[in-house]
PASEBA-1860 file (N, C-alpha, C; in nm, 3 decimals):
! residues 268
1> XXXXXXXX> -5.581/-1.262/-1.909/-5.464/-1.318/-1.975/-5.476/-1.469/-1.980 ~ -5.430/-1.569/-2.057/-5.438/-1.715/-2.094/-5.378/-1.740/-2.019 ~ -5.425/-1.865/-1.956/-5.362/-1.951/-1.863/-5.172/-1.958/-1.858 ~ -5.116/-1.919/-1.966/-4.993/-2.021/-2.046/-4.928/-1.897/-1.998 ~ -4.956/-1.791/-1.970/-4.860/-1.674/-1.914/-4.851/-1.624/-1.768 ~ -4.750/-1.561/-1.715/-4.803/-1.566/-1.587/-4.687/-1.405/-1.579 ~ -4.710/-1.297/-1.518/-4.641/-1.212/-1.499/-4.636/-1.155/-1.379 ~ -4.455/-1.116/-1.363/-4.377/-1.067/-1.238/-4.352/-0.974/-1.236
9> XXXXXXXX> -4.322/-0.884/-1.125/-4.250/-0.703/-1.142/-4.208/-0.703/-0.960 ~ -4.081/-0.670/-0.996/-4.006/-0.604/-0.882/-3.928/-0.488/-0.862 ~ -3.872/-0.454/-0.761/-3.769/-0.339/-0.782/-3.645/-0.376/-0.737 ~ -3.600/-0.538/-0.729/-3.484/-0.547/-0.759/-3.472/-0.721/-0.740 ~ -3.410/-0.728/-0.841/-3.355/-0.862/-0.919/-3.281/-0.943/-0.872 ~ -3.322/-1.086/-0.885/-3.231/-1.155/-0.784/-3.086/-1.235/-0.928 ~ -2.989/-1.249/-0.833/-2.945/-1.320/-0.974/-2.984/-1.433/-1.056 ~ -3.060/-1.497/-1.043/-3.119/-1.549/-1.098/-3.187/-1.517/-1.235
17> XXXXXXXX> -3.261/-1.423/-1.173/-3.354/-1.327/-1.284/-3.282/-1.255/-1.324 ~ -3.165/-1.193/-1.339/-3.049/-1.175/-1.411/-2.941/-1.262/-1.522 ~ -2.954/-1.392/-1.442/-2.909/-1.469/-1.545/-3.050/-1.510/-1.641 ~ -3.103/-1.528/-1.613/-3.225/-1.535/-1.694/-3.270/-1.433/-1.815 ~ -3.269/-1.291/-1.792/-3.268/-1.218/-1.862/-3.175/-1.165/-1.908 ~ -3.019/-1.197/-1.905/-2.920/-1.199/-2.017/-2.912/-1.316/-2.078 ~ -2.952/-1.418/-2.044/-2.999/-1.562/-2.138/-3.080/-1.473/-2.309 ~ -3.191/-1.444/-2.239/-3.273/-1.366/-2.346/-3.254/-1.297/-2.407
25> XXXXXXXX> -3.171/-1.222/-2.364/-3.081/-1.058/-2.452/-3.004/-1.150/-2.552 ~ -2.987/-1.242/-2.527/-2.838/-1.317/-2.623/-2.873/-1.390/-2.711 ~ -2.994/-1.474/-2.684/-3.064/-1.581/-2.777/-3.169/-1.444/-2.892 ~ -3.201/-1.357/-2.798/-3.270/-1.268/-2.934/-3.164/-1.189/-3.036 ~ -3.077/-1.161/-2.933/-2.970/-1.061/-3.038/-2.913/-1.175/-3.135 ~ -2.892/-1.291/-3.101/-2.849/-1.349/-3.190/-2.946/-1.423/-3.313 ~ -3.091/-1.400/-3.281/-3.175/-1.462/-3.390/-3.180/-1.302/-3.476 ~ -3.173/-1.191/-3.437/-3.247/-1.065/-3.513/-3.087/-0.964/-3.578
33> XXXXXXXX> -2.993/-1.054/-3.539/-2.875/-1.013/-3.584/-2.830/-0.835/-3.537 ~ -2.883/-0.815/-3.439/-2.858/-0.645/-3.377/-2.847/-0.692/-3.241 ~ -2.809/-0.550/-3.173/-2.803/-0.532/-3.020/-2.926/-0.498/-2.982 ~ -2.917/-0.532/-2.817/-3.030/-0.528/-2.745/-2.981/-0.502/-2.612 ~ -3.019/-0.348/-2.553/-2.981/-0.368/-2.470/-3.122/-0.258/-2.320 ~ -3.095/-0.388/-2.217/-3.213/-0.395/-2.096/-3.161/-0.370/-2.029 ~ -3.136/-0.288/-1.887/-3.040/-0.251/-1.818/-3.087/-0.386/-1.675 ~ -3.009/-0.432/-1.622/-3.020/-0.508/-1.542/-3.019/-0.499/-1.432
41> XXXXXXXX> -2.910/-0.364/-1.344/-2.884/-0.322/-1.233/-2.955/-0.266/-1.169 ~ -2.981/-0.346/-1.028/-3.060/-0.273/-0.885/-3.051/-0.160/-0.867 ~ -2.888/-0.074/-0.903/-2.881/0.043/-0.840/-2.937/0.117/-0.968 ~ -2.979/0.073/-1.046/-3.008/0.177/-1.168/-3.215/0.204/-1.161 ~ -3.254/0.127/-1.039/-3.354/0.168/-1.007/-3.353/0.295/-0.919 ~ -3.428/0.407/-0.992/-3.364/0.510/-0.891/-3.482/0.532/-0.837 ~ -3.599/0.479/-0.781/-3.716/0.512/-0.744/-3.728/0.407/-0.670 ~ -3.755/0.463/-0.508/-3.732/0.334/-0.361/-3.850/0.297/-0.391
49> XXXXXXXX> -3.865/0.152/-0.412/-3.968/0.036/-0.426/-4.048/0.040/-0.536 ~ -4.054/0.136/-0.616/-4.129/0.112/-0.735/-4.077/0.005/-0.837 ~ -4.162/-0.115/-0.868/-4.125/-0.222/-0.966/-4.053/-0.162/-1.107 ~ -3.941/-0.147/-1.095/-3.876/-0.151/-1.227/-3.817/-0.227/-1.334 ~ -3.878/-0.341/-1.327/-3.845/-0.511/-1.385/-3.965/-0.553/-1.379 ~ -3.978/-0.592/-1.515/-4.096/-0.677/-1.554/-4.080/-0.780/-1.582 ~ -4.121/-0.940/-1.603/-4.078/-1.052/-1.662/-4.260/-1.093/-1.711 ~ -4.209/-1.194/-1.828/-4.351/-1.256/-1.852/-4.374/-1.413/-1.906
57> XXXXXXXX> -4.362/-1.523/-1.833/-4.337/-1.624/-1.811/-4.436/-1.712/-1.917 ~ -4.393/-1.841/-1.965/-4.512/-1.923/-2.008/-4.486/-2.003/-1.874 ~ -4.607/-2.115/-1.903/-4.645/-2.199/-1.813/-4.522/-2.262/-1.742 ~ -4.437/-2.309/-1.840/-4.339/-2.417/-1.753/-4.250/-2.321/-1.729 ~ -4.278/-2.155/-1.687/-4.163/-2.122/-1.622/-4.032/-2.079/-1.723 ~ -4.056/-2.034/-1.875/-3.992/-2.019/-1.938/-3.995/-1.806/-1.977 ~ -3.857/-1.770/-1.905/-3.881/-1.621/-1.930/-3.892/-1.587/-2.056 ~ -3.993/-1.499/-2.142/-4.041/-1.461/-2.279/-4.024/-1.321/-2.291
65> XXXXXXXX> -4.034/-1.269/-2.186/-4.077/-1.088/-2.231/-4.019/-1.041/-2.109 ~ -3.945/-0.953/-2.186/-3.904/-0.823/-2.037/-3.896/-0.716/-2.045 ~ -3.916/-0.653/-1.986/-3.936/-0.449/-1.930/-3.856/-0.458/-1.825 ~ -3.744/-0.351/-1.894/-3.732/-0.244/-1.780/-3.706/-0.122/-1.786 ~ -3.754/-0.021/-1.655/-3.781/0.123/-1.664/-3.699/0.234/-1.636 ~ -3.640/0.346/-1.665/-3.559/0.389/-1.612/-3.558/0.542/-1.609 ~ -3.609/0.587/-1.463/-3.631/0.725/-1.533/-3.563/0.847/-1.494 ~ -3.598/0.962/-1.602/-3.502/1.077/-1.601/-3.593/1.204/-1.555
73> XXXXXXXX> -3.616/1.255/-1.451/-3.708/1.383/-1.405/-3.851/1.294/-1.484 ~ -3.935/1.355/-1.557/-4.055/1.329/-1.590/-4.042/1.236/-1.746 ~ -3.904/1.215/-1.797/-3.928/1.140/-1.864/-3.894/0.972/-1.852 ~ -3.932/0.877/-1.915/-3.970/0.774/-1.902/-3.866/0.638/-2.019 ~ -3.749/0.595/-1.959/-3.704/0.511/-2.047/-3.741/0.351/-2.068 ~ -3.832/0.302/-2.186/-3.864/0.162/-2.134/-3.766/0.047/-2.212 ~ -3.722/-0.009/-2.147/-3.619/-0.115/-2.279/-3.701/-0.258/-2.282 ~ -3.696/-0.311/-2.365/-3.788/-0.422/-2.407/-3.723/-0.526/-2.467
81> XXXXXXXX> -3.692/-0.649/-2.469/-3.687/-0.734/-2.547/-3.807/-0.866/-2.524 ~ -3.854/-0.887/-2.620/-3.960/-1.074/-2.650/-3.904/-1.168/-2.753 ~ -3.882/-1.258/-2.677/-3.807/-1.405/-2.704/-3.881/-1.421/-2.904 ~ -3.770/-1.438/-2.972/-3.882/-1.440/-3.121/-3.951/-1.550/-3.124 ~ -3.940/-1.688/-3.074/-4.009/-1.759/-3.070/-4.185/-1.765/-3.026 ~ -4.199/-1.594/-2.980/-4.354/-1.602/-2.841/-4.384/-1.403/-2.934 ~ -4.272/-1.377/-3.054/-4.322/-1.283/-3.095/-4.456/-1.249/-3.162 ~ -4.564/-1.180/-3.207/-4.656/-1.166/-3.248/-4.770/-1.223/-3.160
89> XXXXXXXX> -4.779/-1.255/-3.040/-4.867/-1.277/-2.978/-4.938/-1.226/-2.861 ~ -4.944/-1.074/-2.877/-4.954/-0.988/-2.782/-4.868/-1.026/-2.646 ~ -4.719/-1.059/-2.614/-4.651/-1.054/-2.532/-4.612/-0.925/-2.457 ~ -4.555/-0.865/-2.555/-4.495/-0.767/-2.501/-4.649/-0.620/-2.445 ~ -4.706/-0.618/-2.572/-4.855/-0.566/-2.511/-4.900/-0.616/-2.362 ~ -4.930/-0.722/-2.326/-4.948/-0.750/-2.177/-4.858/-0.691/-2.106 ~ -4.745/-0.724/-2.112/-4.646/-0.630/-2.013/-4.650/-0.527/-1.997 ~ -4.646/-0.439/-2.112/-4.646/-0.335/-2.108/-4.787/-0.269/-2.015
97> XXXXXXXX> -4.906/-0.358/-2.025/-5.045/-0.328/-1.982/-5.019/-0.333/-1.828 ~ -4.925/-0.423/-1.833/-4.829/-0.437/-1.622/-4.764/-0.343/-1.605 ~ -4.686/-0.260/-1.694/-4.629/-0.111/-1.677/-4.684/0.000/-1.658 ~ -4.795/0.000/-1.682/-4.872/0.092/-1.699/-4.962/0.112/-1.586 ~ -5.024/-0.001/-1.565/-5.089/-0.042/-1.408/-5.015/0.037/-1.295 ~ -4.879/-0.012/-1.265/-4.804/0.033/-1.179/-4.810/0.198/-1.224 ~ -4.759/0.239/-1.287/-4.729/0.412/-1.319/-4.924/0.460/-1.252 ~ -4.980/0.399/-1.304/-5.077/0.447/-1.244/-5.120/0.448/-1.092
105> XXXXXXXX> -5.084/0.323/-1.034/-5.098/0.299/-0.907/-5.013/0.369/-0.824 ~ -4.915/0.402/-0.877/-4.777/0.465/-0.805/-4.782/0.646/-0.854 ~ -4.858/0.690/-0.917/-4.936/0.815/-0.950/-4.777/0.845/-1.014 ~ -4.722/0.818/-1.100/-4.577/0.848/-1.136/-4.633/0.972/-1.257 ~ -4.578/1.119/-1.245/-4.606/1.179/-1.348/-4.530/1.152/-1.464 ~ -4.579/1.116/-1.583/-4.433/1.114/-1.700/-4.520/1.194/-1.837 ~ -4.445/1.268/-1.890/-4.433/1.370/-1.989/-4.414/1.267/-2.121 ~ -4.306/1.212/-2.111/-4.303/1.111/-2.266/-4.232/1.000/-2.203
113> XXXXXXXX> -4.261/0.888/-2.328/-4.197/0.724/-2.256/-4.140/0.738/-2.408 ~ -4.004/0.681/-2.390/-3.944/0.644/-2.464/-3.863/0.492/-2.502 ~ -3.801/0.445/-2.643/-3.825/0.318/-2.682/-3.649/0.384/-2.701 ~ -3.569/0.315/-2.639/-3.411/0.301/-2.714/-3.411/0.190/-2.741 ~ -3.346/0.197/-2.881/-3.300/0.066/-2.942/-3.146/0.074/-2.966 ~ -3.048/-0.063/-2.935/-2.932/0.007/-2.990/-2.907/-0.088/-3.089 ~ -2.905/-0.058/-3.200/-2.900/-0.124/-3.330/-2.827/-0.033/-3.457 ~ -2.782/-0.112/-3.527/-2.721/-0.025/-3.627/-2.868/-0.059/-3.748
121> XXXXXXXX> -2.907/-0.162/-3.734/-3.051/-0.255/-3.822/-3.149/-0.253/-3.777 ~ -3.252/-0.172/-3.783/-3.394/-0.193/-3.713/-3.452/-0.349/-3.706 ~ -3.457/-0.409/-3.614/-3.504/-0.546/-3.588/-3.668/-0.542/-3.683 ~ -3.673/-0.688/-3.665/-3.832/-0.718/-3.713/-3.910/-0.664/-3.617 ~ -3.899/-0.681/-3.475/-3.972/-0.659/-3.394/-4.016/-0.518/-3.352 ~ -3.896/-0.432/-3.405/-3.923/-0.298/-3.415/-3.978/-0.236/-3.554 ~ -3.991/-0.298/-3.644/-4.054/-0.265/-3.757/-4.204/-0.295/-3.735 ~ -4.234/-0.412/-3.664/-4.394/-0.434/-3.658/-4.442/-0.356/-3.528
129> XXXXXXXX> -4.368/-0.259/-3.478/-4.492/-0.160/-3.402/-4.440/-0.025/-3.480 ~ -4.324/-0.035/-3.588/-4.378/0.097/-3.632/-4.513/0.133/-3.736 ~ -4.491/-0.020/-3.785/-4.630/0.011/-3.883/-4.766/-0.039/-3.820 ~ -4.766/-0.052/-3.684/-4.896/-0.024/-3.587/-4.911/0.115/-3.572 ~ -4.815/0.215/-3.576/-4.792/0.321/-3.508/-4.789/0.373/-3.339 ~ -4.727/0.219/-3.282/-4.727/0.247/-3.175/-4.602/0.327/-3.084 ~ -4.542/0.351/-3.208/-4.385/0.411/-3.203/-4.354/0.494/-3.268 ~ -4.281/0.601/-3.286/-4.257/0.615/-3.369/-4.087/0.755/-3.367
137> XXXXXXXX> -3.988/0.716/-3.461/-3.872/0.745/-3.442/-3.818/0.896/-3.374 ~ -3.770/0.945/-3.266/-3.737/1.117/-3.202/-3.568/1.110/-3.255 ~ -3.489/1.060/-3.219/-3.363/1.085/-3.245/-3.261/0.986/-3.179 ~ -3.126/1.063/-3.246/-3.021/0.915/-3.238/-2.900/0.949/-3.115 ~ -2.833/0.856/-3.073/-2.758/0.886/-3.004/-2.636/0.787/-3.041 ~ -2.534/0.826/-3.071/-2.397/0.757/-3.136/-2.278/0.731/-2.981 ~ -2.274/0.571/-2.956/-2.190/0.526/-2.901/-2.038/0.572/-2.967 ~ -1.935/0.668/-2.944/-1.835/0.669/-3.022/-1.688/0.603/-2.903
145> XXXXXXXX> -1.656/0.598/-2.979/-1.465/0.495/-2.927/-1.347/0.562/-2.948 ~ -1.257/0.541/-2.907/-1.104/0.615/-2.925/-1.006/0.495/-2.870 ~ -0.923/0.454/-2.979/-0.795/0.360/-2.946/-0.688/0.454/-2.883 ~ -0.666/0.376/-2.772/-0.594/0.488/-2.718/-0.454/0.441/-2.701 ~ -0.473/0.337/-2.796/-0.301/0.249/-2.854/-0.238/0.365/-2.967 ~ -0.316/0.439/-3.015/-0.287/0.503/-3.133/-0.237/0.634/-3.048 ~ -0.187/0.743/-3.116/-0.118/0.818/-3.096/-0.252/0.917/-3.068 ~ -0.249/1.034/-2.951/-0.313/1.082/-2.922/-0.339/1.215/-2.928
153> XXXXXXXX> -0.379/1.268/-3.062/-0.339/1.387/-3.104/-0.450/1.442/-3.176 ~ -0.397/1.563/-3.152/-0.547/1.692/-3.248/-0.438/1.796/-3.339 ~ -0.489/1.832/-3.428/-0.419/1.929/-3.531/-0.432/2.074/-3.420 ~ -0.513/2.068/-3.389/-0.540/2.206/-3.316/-0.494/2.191/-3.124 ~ -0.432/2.078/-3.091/-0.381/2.090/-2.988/-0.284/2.178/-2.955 ~ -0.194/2.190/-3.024/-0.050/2.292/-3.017/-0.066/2.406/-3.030 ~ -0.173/2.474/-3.046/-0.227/2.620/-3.007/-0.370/2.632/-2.936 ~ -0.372/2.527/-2.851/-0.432/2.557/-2.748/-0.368/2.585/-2.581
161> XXXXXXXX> -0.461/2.630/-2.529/-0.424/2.646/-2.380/-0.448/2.547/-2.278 ~ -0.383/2.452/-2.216/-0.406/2.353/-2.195/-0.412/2.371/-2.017 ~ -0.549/2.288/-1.979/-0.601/2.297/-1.842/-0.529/2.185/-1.782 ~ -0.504/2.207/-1.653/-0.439/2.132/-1.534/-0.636/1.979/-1.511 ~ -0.544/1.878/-1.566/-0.675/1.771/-1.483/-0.667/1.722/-1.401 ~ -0.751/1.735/-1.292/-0.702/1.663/-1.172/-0.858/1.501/-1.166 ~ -0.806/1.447/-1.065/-0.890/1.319/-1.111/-0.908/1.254/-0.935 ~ -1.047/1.291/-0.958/-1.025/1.220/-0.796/-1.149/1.048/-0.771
169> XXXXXXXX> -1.065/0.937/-0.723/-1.170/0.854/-0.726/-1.279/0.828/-0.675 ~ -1.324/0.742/-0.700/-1.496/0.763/-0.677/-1.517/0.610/-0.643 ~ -1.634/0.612/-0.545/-1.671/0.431/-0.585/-1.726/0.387/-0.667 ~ -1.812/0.415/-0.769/-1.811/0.321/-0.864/-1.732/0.417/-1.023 ~ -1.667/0.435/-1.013/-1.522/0.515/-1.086/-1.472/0.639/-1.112 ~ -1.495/0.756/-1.118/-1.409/0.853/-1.086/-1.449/0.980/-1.164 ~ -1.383/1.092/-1.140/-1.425/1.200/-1.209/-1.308/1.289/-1.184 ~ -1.279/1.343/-1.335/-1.216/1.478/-1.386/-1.250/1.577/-1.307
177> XXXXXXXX> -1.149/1.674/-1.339/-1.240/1.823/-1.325/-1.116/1.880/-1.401 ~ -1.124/2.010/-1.464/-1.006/2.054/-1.543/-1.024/2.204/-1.469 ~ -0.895/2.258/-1.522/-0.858/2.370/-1.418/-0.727/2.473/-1.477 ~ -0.753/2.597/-1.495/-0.671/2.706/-1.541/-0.641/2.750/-1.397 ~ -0.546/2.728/-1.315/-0.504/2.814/-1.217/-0.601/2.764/-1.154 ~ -0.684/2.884/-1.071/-0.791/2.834/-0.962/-0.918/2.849/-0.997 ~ -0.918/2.834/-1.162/-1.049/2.864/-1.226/-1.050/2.710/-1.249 ~ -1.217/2.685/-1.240/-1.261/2.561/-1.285/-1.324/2.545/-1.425
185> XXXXXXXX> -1.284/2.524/-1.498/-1.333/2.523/-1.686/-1.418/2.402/-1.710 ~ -1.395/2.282/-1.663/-1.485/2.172/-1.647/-1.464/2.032/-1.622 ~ -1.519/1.963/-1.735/-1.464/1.820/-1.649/-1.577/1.715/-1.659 ~ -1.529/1.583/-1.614/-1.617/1.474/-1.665/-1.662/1.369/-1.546 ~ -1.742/1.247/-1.573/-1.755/1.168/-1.491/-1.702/1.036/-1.591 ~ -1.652/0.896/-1.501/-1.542/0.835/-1.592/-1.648/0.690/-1.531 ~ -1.689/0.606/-1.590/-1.697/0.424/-1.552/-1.616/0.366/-1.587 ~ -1.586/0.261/-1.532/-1.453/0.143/-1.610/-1.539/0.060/-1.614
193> XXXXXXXX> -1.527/0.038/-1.712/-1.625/-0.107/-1.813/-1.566/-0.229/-1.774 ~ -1.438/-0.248/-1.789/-1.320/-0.333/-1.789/-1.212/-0.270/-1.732 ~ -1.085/-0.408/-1.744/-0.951/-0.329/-1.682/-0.867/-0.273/-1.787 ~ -0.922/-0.255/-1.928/-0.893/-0.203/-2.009/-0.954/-0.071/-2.081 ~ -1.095/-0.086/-2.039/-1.191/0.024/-2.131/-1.255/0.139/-2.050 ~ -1.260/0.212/-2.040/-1.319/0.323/-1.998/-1.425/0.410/-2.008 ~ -1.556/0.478/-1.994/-1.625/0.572/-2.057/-1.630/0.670/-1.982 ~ -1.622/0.788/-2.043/-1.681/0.890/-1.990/-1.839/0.940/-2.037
201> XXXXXXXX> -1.898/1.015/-1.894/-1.987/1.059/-1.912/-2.051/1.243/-1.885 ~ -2.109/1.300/-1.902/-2.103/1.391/-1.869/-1.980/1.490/-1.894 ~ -1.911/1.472/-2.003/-1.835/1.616/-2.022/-1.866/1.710/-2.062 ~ -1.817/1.823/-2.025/-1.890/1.931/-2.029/-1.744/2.047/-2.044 ~ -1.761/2.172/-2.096/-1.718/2.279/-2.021/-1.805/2.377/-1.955 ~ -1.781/2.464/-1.893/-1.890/2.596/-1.838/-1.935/2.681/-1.938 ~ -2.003/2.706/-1.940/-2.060/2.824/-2.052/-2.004/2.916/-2.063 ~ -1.907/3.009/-1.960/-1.845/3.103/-1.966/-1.736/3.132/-2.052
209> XXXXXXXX> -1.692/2.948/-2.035/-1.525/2.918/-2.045/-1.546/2.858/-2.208 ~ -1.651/2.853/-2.247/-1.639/2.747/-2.447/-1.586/2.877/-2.495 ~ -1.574/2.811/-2.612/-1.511/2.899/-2.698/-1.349/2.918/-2.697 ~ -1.310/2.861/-2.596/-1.161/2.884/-2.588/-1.063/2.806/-2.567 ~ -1.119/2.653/-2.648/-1.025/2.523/-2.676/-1.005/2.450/-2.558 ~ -1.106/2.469/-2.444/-1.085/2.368/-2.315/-1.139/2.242/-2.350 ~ -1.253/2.235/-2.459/-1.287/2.125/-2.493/-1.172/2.015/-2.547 ~ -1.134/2.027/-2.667/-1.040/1.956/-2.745/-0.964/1.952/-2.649
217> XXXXXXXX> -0.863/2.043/-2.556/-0.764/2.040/-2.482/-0.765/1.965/-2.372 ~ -0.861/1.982/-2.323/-0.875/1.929/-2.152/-0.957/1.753/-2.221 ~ -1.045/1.721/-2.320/-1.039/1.578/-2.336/-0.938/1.487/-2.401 ~ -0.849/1.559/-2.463/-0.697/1.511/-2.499/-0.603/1.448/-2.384 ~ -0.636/1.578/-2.310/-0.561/1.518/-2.167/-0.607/1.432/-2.044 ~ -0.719/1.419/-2.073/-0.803/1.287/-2.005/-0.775/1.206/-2.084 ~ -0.758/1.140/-2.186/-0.726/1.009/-2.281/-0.579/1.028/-2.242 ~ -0.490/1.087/-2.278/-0.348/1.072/-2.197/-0.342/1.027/-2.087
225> XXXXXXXX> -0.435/1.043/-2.018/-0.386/1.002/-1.839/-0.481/0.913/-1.836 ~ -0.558/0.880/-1.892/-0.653/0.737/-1.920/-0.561/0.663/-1.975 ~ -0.495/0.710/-2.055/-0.383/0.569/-2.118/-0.286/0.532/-2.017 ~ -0.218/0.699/-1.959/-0.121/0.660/-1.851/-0.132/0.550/-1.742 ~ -0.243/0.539/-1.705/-0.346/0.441/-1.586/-0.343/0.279/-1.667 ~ -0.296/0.274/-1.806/-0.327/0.146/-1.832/-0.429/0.155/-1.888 ~ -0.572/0.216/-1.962/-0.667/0.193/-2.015/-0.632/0.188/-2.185 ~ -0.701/0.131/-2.271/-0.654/0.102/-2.401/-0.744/0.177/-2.507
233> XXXXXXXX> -0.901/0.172/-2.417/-1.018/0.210/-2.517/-1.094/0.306/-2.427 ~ -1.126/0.407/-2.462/-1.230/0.525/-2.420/-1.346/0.549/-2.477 ~ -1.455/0.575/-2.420/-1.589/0.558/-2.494/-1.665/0.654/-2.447 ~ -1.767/0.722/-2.557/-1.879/0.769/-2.453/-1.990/0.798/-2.600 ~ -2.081/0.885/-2.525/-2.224/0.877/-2.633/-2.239/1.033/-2.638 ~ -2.287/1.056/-2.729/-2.347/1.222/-2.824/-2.476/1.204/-2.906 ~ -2.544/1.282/-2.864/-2.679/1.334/-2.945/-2.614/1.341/-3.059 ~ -2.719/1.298/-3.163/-2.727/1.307/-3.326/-2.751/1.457/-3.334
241> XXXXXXXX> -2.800/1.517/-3.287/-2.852/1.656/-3.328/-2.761/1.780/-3.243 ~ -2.643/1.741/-3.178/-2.523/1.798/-3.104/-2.438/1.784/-3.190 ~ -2.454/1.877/-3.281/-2.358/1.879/-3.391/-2.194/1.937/-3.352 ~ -2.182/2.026/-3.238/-2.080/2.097/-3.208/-2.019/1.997/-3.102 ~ -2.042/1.899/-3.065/-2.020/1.763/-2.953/-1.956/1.705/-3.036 ~ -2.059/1.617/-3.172/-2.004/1.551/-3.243/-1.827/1.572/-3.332 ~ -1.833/1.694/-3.374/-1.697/1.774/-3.423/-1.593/1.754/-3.325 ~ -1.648/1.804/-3.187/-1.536/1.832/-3.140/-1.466/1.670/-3.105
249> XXXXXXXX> -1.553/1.545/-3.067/-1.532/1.399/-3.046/-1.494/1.375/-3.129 ~ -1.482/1.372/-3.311/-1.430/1.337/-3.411/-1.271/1.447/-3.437 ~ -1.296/1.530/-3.377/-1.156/1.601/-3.411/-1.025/1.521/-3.300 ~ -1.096/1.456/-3.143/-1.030/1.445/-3.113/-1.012/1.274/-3.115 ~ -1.044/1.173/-3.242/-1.042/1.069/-3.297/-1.108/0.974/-3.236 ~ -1.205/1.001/-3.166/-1.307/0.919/-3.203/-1.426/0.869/-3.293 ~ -1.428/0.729/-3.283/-1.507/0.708/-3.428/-1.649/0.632/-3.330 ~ -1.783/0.687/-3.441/-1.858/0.559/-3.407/-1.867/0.449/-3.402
257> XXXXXXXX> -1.935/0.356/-3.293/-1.939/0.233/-3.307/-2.079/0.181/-3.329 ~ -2.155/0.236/-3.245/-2.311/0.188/-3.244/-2.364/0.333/-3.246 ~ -2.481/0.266/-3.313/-2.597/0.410/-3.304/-2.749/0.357/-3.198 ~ -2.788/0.436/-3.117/-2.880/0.442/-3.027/-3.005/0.514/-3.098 ~ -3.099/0.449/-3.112/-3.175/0.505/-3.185/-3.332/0.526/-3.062 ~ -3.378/0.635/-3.015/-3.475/0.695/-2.965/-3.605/0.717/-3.041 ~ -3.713/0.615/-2.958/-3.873/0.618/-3.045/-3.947/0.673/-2.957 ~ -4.035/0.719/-2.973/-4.138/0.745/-2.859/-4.251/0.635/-2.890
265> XXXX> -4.309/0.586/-2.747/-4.423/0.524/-2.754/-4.563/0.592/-2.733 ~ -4.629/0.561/-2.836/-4.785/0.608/-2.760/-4.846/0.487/-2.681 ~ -4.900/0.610/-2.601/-5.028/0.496/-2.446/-5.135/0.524/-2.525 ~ -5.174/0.397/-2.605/-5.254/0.371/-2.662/-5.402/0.284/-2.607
END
């Protein structure tokens, strides 16, 4: 590698190197006019001591390129942003050549590595490795929203059967569970973004229990008692190709906001 670069990897970030690499997220999102998003958090390394933060420095100490990794059983999430000023100069390639090192050294099995972008506009920077073919597009995932200033209603609520939610807290925020009597039908996991916004994750019903309006019903009544608590905005994400997710989130008025778009990389 040229003198003028110098590269780091840890498995957890000091603030510093946090403020540093939301410096970068902000100066690129704002030259390429889209989102960019690198996950920053220690606890979101879920693998004890393996380097999950990459940085890639010029000489005077100026952060240019960053990786970080995040993984799910055998698959592999990498998020990326390079400063546009240091783009086209094999930056992000070196790093990535530091990602790879480690997975090898650390014998990490992975099945596929994947590229999220969250953009509604494919950046420049993601256009010049698709026509390398070092990428290339798997599927989308839609950030959707619900004002929960607005009135909170489904056409098909009033002939449904509506589950008891109970809500118990959590330390880093809380979780549903919905409930017919002493049957459990399902239920969610909740983050607070803010002291206003909310997401859920993981809702679900049981397989036994679909089909019989716990969906629409029992997430109606989580946004009710999400509003009751003071929250204003509710959020969460759906596969593009979860067509029966998507329906049921739009029936119960949520709209998209961002689209998450999923590439796979080849180890080239």
């Amino acid at each position: 590698m040229p003198d003028e670069y110098y590269i780091t990897n840890t498995a957890q970030l000091t603030s510093e190197e946090e403020t540093e690499i939301l410096r970068l997220l902000e100066e690129s999102a704002l030259y390429d006019g889209c989102l960019y998003d690198c996950f920053t958090e220690n606890e979101l390394c879920c693998h004890d001591n393996f380097p999950c933060f990459y940085q890639l420095y010029s000489s005077d100490d100026r952060l240019i390129c960053y990786i970080s990794l995040f993984f799910d059983q055998r698959d592999l999430f990498l998020y990326a942003i390079t400063h546009p000023d240091y783009r086209r100069r094999r930056c992000f390639s070196r790093l990535l050549a530091s990602v790879f090192q480690s997975l090898d050294k650390y014998h990490a099995s992975i099945d596929t590595i994947y590229f999220p972008l969250n953009t509604k506009n494919r950046c420049p920077a993601l256009n010049h490795y698709i026509r390398s073919g070092r990428i290339y597009y798997e599927y989308s995932e839609y950030l959707m929203t619900k004002d929960l200033k607005l009135p909170i209603f489904s056409r098909k609520f009033r002939h449904l059967c509506l589950p008891e939610p109970e809500y118990e807290e959590m330390p880093s925020g809380g979780e549903y569970s919905l409930w017919m009597e002493d049957l459990y039908v399902g239920g969610c996991m909740i983050e607070y973004l803010s002291e206003t916004e909310a997401m859920i994750y993981q809702f679900g019903i049981v397989d036994e229990e679909q089909g019989k309006g716990f969906g629409t019903s029992g997430l109606i009544l989580i946004c009710r008692d999400l509003k009751d608590r003071g929250y204003s905005i509710v959020s969460l994400q759906v596969a593009g190709r979860n067509k029966k997710a998507h329906r049921l989130y739009t029936d119960c008025g949520f709209k998209i906001k961002d689209e998450i778009q999923y590439f796979i990389l080849n180890k080239l």
